[in-house]
N, C-alpha and C positions, 0 to 999 in steps of 0.2 A: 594307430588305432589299437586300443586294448582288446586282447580275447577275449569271448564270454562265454564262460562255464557254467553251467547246470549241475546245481549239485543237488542229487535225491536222496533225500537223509531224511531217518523218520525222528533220529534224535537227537534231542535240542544243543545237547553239549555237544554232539559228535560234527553236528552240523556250523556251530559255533566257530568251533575251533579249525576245523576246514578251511570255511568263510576267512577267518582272519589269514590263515599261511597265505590264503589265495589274496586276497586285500591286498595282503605285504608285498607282493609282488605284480602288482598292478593289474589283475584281470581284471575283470568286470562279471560277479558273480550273480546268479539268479539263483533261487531258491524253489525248492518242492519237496514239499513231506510225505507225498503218495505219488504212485504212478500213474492215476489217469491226470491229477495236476502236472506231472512231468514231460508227460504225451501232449498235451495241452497248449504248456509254452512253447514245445520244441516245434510247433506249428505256425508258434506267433511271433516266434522269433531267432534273427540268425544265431545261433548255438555254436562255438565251434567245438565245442568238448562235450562229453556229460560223465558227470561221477556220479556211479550211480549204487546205493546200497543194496545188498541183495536179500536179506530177509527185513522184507517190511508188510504192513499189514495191509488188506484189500485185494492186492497185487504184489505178488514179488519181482524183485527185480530181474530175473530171467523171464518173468512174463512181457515185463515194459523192454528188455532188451531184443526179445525177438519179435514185439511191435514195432518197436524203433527201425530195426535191421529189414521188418517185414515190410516195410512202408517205402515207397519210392520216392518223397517227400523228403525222409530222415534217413535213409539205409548209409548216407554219404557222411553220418555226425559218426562219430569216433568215441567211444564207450568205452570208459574203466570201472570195473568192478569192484568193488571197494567193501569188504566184508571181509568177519569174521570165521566164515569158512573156509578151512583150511586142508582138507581133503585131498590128494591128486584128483580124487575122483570130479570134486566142485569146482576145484581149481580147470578141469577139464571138459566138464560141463559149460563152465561159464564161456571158454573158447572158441567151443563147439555150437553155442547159440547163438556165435557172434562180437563176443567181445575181441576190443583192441589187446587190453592190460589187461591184469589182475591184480590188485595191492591189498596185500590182508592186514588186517585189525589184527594189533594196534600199530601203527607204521610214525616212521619219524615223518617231518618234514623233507629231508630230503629224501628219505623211499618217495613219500609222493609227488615232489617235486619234478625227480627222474621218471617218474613215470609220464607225468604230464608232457615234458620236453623230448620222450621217446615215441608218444605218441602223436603229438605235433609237430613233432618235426623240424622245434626251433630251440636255439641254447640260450631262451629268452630267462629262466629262472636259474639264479644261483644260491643255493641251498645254504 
């Protein structure tokens, strides 16, 4: 049985090209371009990952990540952050709200790949 990853991506090309590394290597991707859609599936369905953007509009992603983490339901799904931000400061923040990873934009294929396989725990992806 394939994984199924949530990827929260507000855009189209970043979300795009995600989808397909992830495709290529057989998970089973779901899609969300906002955080309350992303809260939403993670209720309706088994998740076992979520990549998740952290500056998006309505809700940022450290809002949906310490919903996720705050919720007894979801606290047990496993969150990489996956932004632009590059900060120690955000990169520490994002830690400290709860994330698994951290992978900054713009990252190869295998950055995210090892991220994914570091935080599940399986040497299911070869980059």
């Amino acid at each position: 049985m394939s994984r199924r990853i949530l990827v929260v991506e507000d855009n189209p090309d970043s979300l795009a090209i995600m989808r397909s590394i992830l495709e290529n290597q057989k998970y089973e991707v779901r899609v969300a371009s906002c955080g309350s859609e992303a809260l939403e599936l993670l209720q309706k369905e088994g998740i076992d990952l979520v990549l998740l953007d952290v500056m998006m509009p309505e809700m940022s992603g450290l809002e949906v990540l310490q919903r996720i983490k705050g919720d007894p339901a979801t606290e047990h799904v496993p969150v990489i952050l996956v932004t632009a931000k590059t900060h120690d400061d955000d990169v520490l923040g994002g830690y400290q709200y709860g994330a698994d990873y951290y992978i900054t934009k713009p990252y190869t294929k295998k950055q995210l790949l090892y991220g994914i396989d570091l935080v599940l725990g399986k040497g299911e992806s070869v980059g």
